[in-house]
C-alpha positions as CSV (number, residue, x, y, z in Angstrom):
1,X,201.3,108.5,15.6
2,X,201.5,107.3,19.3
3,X,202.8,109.8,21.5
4,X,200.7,111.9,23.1
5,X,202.6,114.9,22.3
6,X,203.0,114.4,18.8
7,X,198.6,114.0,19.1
8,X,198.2,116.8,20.9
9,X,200.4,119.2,18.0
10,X,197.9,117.4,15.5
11,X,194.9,118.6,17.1
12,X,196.5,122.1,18.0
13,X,197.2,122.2,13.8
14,X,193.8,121.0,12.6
15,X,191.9,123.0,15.1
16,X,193.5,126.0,14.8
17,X,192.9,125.5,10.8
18,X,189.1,125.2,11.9
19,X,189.3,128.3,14.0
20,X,190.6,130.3,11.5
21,X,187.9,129.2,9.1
22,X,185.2,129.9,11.9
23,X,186.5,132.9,12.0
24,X,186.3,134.2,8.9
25,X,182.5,133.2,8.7
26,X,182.0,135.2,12.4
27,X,183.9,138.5,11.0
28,X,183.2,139.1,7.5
29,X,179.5,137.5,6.8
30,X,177.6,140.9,7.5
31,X,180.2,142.3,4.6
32,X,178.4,139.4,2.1
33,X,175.2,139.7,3.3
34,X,175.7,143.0,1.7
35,X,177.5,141.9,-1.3
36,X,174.9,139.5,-1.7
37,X,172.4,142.4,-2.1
38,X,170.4,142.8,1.3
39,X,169.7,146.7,2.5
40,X,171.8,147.6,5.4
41,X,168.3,147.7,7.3
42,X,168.0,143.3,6.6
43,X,171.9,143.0,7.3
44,X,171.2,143.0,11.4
45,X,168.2,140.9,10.9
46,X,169.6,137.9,8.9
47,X,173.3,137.9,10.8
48,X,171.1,136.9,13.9
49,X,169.0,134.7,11.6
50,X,172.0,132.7,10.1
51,X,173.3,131.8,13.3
52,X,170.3,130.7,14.7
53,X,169.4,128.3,11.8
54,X,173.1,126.7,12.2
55,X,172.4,126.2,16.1
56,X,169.0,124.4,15.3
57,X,170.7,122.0,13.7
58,X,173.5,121.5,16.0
59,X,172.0,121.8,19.3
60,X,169.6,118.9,19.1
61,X,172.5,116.6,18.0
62,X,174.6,117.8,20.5
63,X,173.8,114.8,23.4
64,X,174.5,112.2,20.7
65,X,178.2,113.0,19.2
66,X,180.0,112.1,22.6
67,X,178.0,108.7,22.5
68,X,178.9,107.7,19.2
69,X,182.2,108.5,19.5
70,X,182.3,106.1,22.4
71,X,180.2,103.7,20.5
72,X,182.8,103.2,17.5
73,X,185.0,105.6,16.6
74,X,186.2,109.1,17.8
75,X,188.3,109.9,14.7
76,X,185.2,109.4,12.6
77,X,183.4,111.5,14.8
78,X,186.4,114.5,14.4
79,X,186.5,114.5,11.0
80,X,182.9,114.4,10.3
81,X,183.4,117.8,11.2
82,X,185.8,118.6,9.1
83,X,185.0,117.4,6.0
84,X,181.3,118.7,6.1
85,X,183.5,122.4,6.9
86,X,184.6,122.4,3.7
87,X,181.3,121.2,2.4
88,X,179.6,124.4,3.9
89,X,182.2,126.8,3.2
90,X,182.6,126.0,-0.9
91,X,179.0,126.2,-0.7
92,X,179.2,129.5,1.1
93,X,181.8,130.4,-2.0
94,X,179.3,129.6,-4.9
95,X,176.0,131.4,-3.5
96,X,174.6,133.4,-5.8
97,X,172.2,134.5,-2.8
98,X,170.9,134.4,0.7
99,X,169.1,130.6,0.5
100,X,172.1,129.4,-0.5
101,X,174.1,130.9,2.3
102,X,171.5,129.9,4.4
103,X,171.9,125.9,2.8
104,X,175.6,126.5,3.7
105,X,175.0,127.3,7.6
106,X,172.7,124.7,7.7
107,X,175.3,121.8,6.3
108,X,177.6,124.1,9.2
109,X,175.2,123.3,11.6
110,X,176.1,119.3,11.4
111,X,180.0,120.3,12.2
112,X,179.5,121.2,16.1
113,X,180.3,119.3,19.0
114,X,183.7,119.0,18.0
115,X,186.1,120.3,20.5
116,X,184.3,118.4,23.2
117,X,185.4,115.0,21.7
118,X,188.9,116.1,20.5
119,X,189.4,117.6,24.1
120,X,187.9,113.5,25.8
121,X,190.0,112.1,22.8
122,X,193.3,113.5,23.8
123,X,192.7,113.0,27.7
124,X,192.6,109.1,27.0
125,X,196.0,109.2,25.1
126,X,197.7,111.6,27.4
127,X,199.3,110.6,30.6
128,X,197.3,112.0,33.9
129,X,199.5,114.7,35.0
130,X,200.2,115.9,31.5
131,X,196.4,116.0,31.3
132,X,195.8,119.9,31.7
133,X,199.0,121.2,29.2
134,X,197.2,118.8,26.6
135,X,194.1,120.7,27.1
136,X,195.2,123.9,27.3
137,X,197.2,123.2,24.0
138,X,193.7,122.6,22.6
139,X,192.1,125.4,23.6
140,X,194.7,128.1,22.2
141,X,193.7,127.0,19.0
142,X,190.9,129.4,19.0
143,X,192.4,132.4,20.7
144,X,195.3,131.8,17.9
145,X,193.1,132.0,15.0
146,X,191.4,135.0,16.5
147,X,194.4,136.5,16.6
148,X,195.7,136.0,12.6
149,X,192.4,135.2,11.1
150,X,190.9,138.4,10.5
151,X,193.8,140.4,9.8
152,X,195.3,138.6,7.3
153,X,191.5,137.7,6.2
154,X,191.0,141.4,5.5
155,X,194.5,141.8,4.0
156,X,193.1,138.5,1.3
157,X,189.5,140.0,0.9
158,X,191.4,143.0,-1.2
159,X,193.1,140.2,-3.5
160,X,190.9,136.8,-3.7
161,X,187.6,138.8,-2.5
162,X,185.2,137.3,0.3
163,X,184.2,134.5,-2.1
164,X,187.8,133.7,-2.4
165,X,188.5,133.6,1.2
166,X,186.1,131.4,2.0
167,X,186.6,128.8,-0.9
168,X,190.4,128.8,1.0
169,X,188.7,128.0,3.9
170,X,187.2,124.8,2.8
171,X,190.3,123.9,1.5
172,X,191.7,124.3,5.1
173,X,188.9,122.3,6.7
174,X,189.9,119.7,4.2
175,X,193.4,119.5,5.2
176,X,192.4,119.0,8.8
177,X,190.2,116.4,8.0
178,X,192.6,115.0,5.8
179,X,195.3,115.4,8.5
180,X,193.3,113.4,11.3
181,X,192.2,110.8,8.9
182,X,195.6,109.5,8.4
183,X,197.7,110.6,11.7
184,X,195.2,110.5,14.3
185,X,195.7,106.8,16.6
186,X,191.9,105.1,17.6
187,X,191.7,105.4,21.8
188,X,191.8,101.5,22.7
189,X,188.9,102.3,25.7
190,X,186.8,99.2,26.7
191,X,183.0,100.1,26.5
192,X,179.4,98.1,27.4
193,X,176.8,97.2,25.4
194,X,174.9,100.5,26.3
195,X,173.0,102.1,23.0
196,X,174.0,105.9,22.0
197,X,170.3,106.7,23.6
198,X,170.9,104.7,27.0
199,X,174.6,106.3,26.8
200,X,174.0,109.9,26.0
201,X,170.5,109.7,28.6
202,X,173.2,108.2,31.9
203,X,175.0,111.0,31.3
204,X,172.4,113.9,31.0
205,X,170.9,112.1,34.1
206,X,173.7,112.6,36.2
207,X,174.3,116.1,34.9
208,X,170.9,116.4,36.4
209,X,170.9,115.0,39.8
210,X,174.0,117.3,41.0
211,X,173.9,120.3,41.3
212,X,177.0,122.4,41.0
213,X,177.3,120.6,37.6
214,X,173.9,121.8,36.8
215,X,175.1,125.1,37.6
216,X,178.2,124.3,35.5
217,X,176.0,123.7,32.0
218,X,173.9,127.3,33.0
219,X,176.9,129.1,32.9
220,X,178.1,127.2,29.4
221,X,175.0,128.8,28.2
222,X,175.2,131.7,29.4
223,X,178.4,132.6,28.5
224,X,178.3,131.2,25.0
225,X,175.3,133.1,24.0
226,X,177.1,136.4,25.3
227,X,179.8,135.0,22.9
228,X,177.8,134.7,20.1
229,X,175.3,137.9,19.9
230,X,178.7,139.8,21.2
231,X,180.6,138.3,18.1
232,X,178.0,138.4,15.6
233,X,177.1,141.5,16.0
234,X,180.7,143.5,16.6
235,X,182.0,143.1,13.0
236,X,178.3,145.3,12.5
237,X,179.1,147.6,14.9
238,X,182.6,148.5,13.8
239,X,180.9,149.3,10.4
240,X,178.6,151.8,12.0
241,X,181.5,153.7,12.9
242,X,183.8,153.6,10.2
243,X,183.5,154.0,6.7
244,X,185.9,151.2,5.8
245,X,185.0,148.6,8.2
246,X,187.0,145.4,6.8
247,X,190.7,146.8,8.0
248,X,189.0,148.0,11.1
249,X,187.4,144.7,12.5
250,X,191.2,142.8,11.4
251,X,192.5,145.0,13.8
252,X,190.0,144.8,16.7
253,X,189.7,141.1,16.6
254,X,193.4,140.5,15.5
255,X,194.3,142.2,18.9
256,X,191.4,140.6,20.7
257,X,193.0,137.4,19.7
258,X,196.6,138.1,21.1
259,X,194.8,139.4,24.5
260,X,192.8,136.0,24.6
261,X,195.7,134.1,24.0
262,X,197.7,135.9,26.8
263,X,194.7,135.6,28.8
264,X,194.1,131.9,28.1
265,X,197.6,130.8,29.6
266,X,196.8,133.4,32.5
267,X,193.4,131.9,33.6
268,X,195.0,128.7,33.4
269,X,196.8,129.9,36.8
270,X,192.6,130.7,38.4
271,X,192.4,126.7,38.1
272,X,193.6,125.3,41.3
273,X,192.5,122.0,43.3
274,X,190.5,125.1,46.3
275,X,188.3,126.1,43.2
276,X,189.8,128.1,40.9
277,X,185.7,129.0,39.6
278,X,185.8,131.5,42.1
279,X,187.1,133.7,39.5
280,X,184.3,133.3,37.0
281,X,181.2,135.2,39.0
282,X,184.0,138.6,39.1
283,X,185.2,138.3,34.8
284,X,181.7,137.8,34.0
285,X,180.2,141.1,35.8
286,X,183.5,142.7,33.9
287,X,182.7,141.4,30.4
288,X,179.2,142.7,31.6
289,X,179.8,145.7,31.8
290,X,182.1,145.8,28.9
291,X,179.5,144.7,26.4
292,X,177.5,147.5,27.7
293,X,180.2,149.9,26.7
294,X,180.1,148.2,23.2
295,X,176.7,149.0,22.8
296,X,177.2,152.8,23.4
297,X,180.4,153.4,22.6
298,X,181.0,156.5,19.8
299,X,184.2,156.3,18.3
300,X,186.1,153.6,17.0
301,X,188.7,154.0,19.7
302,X,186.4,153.2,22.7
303,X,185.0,150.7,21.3
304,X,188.5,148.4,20.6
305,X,189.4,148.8,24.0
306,X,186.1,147.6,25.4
307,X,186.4,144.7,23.1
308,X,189.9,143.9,24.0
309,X,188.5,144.1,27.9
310,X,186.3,140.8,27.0
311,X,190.1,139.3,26.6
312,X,190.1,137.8,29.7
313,X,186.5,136.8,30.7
314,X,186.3,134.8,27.7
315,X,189.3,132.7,27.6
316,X,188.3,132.3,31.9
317,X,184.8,131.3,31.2
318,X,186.0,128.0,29.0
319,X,188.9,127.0,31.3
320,X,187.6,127.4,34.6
321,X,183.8,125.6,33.4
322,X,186.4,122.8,32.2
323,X,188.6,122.7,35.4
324,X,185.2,123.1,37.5
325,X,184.0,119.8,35.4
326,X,187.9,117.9,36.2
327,X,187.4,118.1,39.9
328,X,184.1,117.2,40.4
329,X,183.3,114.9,38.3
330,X,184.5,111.0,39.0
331,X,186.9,109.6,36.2
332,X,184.6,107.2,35.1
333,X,182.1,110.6,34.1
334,X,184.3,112.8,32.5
335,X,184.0,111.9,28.9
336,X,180.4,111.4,29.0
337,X,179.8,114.4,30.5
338,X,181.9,116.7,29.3
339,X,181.1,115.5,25.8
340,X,177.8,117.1,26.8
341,X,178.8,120.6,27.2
342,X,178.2,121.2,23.9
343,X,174.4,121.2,24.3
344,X,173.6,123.9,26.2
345,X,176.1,125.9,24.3
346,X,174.6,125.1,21.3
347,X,171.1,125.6,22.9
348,X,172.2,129.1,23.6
349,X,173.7,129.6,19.9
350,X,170.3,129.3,19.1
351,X,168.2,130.7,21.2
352,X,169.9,134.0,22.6
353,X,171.0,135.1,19.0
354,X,167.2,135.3,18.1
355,X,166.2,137.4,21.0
356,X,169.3,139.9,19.7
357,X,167.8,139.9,16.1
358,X,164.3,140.4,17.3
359,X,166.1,143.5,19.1
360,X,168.0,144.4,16.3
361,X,165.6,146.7,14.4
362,X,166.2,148.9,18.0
363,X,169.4,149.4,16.8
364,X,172.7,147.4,17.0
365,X,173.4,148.0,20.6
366,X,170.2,146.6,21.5
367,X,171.5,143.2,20.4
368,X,174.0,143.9,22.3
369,X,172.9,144.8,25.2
370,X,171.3,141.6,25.1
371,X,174.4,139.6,25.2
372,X,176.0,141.9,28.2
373,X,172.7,140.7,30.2
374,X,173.6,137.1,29.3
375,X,177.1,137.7,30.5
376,X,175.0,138.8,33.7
377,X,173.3,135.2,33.9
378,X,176.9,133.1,33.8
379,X,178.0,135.9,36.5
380,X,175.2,134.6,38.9
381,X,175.5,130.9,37.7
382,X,179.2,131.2,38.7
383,X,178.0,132.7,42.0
384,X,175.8,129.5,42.4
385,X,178.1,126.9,41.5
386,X,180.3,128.5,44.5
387,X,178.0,128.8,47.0
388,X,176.5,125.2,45.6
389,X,180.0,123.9,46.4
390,X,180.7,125.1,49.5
391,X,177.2,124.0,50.9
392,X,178.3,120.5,49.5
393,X,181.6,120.4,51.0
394,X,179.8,121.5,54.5
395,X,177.3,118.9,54.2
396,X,180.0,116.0,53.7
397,X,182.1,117.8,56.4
398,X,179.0,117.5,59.1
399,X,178.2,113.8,57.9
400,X,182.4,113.0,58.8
């Protein structure tokens, strides 16, 4: 498989298989918590709990996957993901209780920092002014898969049962490993004799010494921690409303996933060579405000609109951080670097999730109020990487 095109429908297939599997795990685990026998009043508690034991495995390995994927092999890198996916999620089929769903987020953990390389993978294979369809492609994946994943995972809950779904979900993360394994091409990219530490430290370096990129990484983790206590904790929050939650959160996040979609392809137009991150300070203050809604809404109603309104500030904050990254950053940079973004997302995975489970027992719209004041953060990162640009762009102008 050697066209680019043909590469970039592989990765739109395997990710979008990994999505869908994700997905499942983000919608229905506060559903088997409970079939696992925890009290509603533990339910809040351990969702937060799960996720933050999967990030403290993943966000200290973060630096290192880009590195080794330069260092020998990208496709090994991609499908360790894949195959340790199904790992987790058979495992996640078979517990008989909470430490062995806890053993199957952990083995989860390992599986992160994929995307990243995929997305560096299929910029080396794809020619340069193809570069940002290939991407987008990518990125769909997820925004797809949010839109099928939970409806027809709630339609399969009544016949296979959770346990059911997710053993189907292993097998699906199999298949994309499988998939890659035999039909993705090896990048032919000369690289020095540099160690993955000396590789993985040059990059985090220069992340470092500039600054709009160090803005760039704050608002990774700002917005991704929003993400994941606003995600974690809806699914809960729809079940506080409702007395049959499952066909209620397929519904919410089944629309939520068209909107993104739509929206993805739309914020794709914010990305322009005057700085198309001018957009992210305004679609953060709105999914602000939108989570706050979430977190007092009273009625079903209410609260699926205010969670389709997160539609387009999430599908913005990953393609404009990504565009912001292509037109700074020097060639030579790019894969390094944006290999890296993983980290602070995955540092925020962890950390932000176990403030919102610490205010959990408050209630659920303490949690997430705590995500709406992330969203807050990314809103003035966004303002800073502006302003941070524009003071650059002056400076250069004066020395001219």
């Amino acid at each position: 498989m050697t066209s680019w095109r043909a590469v970039n429908l592989l990765f739109l297939v395997t990710t979008t298989l990994e999505s869908l599997a994700m997905g499942h795990l983000t919608a229905f685990t506060p559903l088997f918590l409970g079939e696992l026998g925890l009290p509603d009043d533990d339910v809040g508690l351990w969702t937060g709990l799960l996720f933050a034991a999967m990030m403290a495995i993943a966000f200290p390995l973060a630096p290192f996957w880009g590195a080794l994927a330069e260092r020998y092999s990208r496709r090994l890198i991609i499908v360790r993901s894949q195959y340790l996916e199904a790992v987790g999620y058979a495992t996640m089929a078979l517990a008989p209780d909470i430490w062995w769903l806890l053993g199957s987020r952990l083995v989860l953990g390992l599986t992160f920092g994929n995307i990243a390389v995929i997305i560096a993978t299929q910029t080396l294979i794809t020619p340069r002014r193809h570069v940002g369809t290939a991407i987008a492609t990518v990125q769909i994946a997820a925004p797809i898969a949010a839109s099928f994943g939970p409806p027809i995972g709630a339609a399969l809950i009544g016949w296979i049962g959770l346990r059911g779904l997710f053993m189907l979900d292993a097998f699906a993360a199999l298949l994309a490993g499988l998939l890659v394994t035999f039909l993705m091409p090896e990048p032919v990219v000369a690289t020095g004799r540099a160690s993955v530490l000396a590789r993985a430290g040059q990059a985090a370096v220069f992340v470092w010494k500039r600054r709009a990129i160090r803005w760039n990484f704050a608002a990774w983790f700002f917005s991704q921690g929003a993400r994941t206590i606003v995600d974690a904790y809806l699914p809960l929050r729809i079940a506080q409303l409702v007395p049959d939650p499952a066909p209620a959160i397929g519904l919410v996040l089944g629309v939520y996933g068209l909107l993104t979609t739509a929206a993805t392809w739309l914020s794709g137009r914010l990305v322009d060579d005057r700085g198309g991150v001018r957009w992210l300070a305004p679609t953060m203050i709105a999914a602000t405000l939108a989570t706050l809604g979430l977190a007092l809404a009273t009625d079903l109603r209410a609260l699926a609109v205010l969670a389709w309104c997160r539609a387009l500030p999430f599908a913005a904050a990953s393609t404009l951080l990504y565009g912001h990254l292509a037109r700074v950053l020097p060639a030579e940079r790019q894969t390094s670097v944006m290999a890296l973004t993983p980290m602070p997302r995955n540092v925020a995975a962890f950390l932000l999730p176990l403030l919102a489970a610490a205010a959990a027992p408050l209630g659920v719209g303490a949690a997430l109020a705590v995500g709406a004041t992330a969203y807050g953060g990314c809103a003035v990162a966004g303002w800073l990487m502006v302003r941070t640009g524009d003071d650059e762009r002056s400076t250069e102008s004066n020395q001219q």
